[in-house]
C-alpha positions in Angstrom: -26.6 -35.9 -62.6 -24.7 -32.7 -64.0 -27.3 -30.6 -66.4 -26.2 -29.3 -69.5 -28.1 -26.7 -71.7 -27.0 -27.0 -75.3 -28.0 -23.8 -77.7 -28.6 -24.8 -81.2 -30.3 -27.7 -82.7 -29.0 -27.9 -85.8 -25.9 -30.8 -85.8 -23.4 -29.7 -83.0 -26.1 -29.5 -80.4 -28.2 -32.7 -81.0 -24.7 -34.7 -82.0 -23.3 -33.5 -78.2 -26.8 -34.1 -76.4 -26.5 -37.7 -77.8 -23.1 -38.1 -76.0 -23.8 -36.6 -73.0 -26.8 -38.2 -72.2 -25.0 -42.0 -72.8 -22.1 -40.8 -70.7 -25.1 -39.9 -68.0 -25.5 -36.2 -67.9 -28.8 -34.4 -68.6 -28.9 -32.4 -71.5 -31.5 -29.5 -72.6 -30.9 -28.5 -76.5 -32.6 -24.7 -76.7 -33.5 -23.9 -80.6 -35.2 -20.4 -81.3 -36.4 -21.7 -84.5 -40.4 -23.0 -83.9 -39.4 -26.5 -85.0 -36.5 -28.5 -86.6 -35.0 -26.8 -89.4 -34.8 -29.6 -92.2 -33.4 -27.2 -94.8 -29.8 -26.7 -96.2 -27.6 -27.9 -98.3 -25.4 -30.6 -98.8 -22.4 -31.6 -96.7 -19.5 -34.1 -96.6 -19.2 -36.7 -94.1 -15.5 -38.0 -94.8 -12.9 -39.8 -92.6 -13.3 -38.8 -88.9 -17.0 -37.3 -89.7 -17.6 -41.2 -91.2 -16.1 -43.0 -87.6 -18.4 -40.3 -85.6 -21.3 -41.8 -86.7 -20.5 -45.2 -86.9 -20.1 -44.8 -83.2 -23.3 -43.2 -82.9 -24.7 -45.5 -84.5 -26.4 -43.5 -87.0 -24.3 -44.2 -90.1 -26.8 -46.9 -91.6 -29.5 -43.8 -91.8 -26.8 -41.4 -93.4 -25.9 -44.2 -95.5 -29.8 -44.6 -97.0 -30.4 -40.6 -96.7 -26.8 -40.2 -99.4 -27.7 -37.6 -102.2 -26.1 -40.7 -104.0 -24.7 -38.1 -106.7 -23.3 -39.1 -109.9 -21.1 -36.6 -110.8 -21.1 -32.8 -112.1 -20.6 -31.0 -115.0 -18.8 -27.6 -116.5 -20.9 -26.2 -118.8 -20.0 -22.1 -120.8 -22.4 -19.4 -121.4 -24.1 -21.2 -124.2 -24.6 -24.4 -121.5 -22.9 -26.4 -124.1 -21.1 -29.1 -121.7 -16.9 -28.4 -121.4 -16.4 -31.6 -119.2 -17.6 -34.0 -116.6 -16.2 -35.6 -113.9 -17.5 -38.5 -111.5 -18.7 -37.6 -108.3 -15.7 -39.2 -105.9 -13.6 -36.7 -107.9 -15.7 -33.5 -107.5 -15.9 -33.9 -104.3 -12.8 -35.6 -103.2 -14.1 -38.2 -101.4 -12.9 -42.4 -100.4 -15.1 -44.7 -100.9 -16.6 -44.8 -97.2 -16.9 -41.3 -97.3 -20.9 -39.9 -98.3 -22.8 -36.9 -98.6 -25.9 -35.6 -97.1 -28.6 -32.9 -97.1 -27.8 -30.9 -94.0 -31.6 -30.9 -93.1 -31.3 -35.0 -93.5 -28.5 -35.3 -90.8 -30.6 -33.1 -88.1 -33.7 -35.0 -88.7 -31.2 -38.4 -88.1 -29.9 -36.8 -85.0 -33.0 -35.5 -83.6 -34.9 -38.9 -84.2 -31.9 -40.5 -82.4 -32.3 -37.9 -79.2 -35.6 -36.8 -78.7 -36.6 -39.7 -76.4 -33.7 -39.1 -74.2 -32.6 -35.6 -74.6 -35.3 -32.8 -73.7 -35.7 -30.0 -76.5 -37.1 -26.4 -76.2 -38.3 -25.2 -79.9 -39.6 -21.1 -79.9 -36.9 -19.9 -77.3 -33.6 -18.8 -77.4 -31.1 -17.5 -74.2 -31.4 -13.8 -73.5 -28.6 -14.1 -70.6 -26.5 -15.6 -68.8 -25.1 -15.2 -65.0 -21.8 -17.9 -64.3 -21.6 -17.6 -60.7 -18.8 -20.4 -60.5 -21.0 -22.8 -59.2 -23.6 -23.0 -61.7 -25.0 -20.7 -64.5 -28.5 -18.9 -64.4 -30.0 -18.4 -68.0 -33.2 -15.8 -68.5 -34.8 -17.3 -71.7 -36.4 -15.1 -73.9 -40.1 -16.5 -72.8 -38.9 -15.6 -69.3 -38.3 -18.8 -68.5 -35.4 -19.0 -65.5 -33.3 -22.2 -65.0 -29.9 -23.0 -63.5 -27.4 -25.2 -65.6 -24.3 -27.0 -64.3 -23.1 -26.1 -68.2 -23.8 -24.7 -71.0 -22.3 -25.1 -74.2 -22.9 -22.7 -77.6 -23.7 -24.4 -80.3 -25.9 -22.1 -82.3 -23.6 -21.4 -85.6 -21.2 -18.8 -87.2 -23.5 -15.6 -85.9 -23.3 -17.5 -82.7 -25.8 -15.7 -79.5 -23.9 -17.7 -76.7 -20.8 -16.2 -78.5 -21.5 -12.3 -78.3 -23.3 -12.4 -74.6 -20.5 -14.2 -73.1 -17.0 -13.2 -75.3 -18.2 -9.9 -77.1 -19.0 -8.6 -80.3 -18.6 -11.4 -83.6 -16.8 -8.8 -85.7 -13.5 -9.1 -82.7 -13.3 -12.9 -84.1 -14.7 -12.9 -87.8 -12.6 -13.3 -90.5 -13.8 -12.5 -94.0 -12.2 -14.8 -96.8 -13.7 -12.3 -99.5 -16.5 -13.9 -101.0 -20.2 -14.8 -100.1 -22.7 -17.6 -100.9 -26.5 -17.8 -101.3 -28.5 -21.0 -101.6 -31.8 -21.6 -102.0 -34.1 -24.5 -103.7 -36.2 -23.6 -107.1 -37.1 -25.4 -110.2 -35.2 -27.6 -111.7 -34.2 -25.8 -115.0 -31.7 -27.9 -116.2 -33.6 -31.2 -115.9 -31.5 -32.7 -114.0 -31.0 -36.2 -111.7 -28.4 -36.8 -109.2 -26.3 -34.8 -111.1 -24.3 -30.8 -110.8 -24.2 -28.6 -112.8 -21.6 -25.6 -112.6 -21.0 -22.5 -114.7 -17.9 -20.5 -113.7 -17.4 -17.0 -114.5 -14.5 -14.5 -113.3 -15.1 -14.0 -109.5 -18.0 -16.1 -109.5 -19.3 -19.3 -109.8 -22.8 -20.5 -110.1 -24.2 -24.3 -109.2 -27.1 -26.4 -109.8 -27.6 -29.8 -108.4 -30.9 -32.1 -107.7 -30.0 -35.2 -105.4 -31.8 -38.6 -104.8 -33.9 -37.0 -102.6 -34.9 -33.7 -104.3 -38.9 -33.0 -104.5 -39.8 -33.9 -108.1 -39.1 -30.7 -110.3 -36.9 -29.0 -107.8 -33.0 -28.2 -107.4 -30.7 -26.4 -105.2 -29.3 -23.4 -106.3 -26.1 -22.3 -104.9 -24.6 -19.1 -106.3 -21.0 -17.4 -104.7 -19.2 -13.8 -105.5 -16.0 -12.4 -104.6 -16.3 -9.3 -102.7 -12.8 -8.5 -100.8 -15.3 -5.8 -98.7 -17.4 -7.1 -96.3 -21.1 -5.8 -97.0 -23.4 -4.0 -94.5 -26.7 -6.0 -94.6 -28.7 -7.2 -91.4 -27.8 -11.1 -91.9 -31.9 -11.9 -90.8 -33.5 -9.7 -94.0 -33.5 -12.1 -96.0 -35.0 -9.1 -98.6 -32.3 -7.2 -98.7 -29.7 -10.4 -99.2 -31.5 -11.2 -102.4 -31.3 -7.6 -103.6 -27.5 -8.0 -103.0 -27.4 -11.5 -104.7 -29.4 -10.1 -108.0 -27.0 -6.9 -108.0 -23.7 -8.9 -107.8 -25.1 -11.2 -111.0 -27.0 -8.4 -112.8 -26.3 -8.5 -116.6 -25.0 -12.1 -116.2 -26.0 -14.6 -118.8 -26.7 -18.7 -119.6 -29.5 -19.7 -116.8 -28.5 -16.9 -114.1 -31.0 -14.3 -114.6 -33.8 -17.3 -114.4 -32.0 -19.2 -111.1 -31.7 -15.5 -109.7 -35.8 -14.5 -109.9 -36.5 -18.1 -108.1 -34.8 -16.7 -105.3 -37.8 -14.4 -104.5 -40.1 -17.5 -104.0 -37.8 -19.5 -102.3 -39.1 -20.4 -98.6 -35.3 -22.0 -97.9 -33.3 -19.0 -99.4 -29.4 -18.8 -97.4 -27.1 -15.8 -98.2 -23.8 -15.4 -96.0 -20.4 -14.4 -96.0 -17.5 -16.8 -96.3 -16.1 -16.8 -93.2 -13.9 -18.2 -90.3 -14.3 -17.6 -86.7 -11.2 -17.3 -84.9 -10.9 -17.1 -81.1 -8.2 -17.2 -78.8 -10.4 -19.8 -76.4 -13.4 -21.7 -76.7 -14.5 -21.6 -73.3 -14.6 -19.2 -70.3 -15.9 -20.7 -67.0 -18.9 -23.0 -67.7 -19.7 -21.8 -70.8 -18.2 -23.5 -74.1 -18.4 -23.2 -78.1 -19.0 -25.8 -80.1 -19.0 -26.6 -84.1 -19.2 -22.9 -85.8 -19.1 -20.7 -82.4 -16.4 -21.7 -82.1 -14.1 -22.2 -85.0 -16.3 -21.6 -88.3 -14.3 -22.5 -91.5 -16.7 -21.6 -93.6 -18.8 -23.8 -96.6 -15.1 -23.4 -98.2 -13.7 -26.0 -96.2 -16.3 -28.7 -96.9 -15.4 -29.7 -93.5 -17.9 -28.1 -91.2 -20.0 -30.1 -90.7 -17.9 -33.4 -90.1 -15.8 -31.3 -87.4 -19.4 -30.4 -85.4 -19.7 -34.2 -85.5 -16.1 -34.7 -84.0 -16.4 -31.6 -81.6 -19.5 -33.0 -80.0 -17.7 -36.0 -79.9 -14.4 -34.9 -78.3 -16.4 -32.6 -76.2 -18.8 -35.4 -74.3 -15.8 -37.7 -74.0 -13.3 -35.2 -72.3 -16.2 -34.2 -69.9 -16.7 -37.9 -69.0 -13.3 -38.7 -68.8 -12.7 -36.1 -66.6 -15.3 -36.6 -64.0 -17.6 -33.6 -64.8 -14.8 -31.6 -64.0 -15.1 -28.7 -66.9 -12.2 -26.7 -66.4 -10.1 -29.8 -67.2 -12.3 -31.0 -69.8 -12.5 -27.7 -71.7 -8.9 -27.6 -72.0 -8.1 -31.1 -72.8 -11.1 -30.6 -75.6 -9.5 -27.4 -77.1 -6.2 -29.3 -77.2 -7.5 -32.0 -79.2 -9.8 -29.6 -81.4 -7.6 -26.6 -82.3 -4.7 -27.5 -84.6 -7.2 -29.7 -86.8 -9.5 -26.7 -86.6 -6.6 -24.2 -87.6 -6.0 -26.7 -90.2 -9.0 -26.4 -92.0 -9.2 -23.2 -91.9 -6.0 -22.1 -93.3 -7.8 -24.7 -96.4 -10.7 -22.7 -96.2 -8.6 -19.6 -97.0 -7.3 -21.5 -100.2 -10.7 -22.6 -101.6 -12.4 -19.4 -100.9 -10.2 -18.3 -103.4 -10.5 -21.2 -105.9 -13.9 -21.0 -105.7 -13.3 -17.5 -106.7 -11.6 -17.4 -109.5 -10.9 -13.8 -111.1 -8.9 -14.4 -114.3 -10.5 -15.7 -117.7 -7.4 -17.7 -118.0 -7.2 -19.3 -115.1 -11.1 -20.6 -116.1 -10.2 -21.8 -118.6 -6.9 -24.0 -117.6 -9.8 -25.2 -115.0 -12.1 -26.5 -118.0 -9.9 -27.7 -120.0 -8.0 -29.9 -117.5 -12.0 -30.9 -116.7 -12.0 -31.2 -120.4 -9.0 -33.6 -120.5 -9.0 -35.7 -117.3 -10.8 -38.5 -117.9 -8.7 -39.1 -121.2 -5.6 -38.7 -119.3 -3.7 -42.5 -118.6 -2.4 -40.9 -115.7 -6.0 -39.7 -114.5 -5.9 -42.0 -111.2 -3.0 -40.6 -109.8 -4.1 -36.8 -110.6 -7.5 -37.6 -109.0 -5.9 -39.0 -105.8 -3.9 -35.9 -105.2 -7.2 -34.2 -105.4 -8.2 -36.2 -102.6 -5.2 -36.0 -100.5 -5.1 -32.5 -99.1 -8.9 -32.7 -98.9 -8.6 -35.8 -96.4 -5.6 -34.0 -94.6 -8.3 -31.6 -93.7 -10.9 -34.7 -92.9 -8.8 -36.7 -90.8 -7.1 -33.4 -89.0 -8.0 -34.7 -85.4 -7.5 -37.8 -84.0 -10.5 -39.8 -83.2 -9.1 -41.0 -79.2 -11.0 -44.2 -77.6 -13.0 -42.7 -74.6 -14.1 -45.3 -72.0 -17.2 -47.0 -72.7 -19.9 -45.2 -71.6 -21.5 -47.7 -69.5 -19.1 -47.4 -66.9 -19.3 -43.5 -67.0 -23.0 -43.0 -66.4 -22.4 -42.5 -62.7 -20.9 -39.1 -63.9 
């Protein structure tokens, strides 16, 4: 039985451990974090992310765990309401597609593994040794253990990434803007419903889900800054002095959603960002999900291509035997131009979500304004949705054998 240590437990990681342990290999899912992170925000699951976890077999619990969101609203500096528009429309969706808190989807996928799949909470890699035949990792409690694989799956500042490829700035792409998100009180009042308020080079939004705590909301606040900032991406401090500094003199609920931040035990700030890298793997070490190929929260689509990475990943592995150099390859083949895809989509929403000219802010309200009087407003609203599920059905789901007959792997 080939071992695999997986590093990340976030969605990549548990999603892969799932396949790999039907297809028979022995997966180890190394998270530094003490326990399972359950925050976040929320993420699309649309067209290949949706047939991921129907074969999973998880998609009944996404189904009941669905922020179930109505729609979202424009409101001006006054919070007098411009327009609204149904939720399918915001967020370009079909009708199987469905959203989900981020922390939802790794409690599913952990529930769903942890009998099978052994996880290591408190430790993280500290090296790596890839002799050809195996791979020797040092933890960081000074743990030693040998690995037939191992796979990086720990996100966008990715450890497996730097100690194996190099430094994260040689692959990083900034697309100009940054994003903070954190859960407060729910100022607004508001139920299964978003809020947005858009101003030039910024946008602000508040939403509360199904399965918000009573009296709370998530916050999620983005800037343009065509500089990339010089911060330490774990002090959290000094993120919030850069997110009150880019809104400071800002009006309608901003200075209030801005002081929750200094309570709040969930509180996110990053850059917009793509990860770009010439190859995923290098002997028996491989990316997965955002270590390899971020596209940022501007793509929407990060999350459902973790889902269909792990997927693609466990499948070519079986299907080849075990034999990694083949499987890597075939994998990347699939992966990359539905990965280069989406980013290259990421680029363009960065931007939109951007905006810098009064104008253009207000075409975008009044057309929110105006929609849903429009005769035509079906056919405007599908070509919404058709570039975003370009992006969402960018790589082809293949049939893998089933994995009954693989377990011999």
């Amino acid at each position: 039985m080939r071992t695999v240590l997986i590093s990340g437990a976030s969605i990549a990681g548990p999603a892969l451990a799932l396949w790999l342990h039907r297809y028979g290999f022995a997966p180890t899912v190394v998270e530094k974090a003490p326990a399972l992170r359950t925050g976040g925000y929320k993420v699309d699951l649309r067209g290949d992310a949706i047939e991921i976890c129907a074969r999973m077999g998880i998609l009944d619990e996404v189904r009941a765990a669905s922020t179930d969101m109505d729609g979202g609203s424009y409101v001006d500096a006054r919070g007098r309401t411009v327009g609204e528009l149904p939720a399918e429309i915001f967020g370009g969706r079909e009708e199987q597609d469905d959203e989900i808190m981020r922390g939802d989807l790794a409690r599913i996928l952990h529930d769903k593994t942890r009998e099978d799949v052994e996880y290591v909470f408190g430790d993280s890699v500290a090296s790596l040794h890839d002799d050809g035949e195996g791979v020797d990792v040092v933890f960081e409690s000074g743990t030693r253990r040998r690995f037939d694989l191992v796979v990086g799956a720990d996100g966008m500042h990715s450890h497996t990434r730097r100690l194996v490829f190099g430094d994260e700035r040689r692959f990083r792409q900034h697309l100009g803007a940054y994003i903070s998100i954190f859960t407060g009180p729910d100022r607004l009042g508001l139920t299964r419903w978003e809020t947005y308020h858009a101003r030039p080079n910024k946008l602000v939004s508040v939403y509360s889900t199904s399965g918000e705590s009573a009296g709370t909301a998530k916050n999620c606040f983005v800037f343009a800054s065509p500089a990339e900032l010089a911060y330490d991406h774990r002090d959290g401090t000094a993120q919030k002095r850069l997110l009150a500094e880019a809104f400071a003199g800002d009006d309608w609920e901003i200075p209030r959603l801005i002081a929750d931040a200094a309570d709040a035990d969930d509180f996110y700030f990053d850059q917009i960002a793509t990860i770009r890298m010439d190859r995923w793997s290098s002997g028996r070490v491989v990316l997965l999900g955002d270590a390899a190929h971020c596209t940022s929260p501007a793509s929407g689509q990060g999350t459902g291509l973790a889902l269909t990475g792990a997927y693609v990943l466990a499948g070519e592995l079986a299907a080849a035997g075990g034999d990694h150099v083949a499987a890597f390859a075939a994998y990347e083949a699939a992966m990359r131009p539905g990965v280069e895809l989406n980013q290259r989509f990421a680029e363009k929403m960065a931007k939109e979500m951007t905006v810098a000219s009064r104008r253009k802010i207000a075409l975008r309200m009044f057309l929110v304004r105006t929609l849903p009087k429009m005769p035509w407003k079906n056919v405007i609203a599908r070509k919404i949705r058709e570039e975003i599920q370009r992006a969402a059905h960018a790589v082809p789901v293949k049939e893998y054998a089933k994995y009954e007959t693989l377990r011999a792997v």
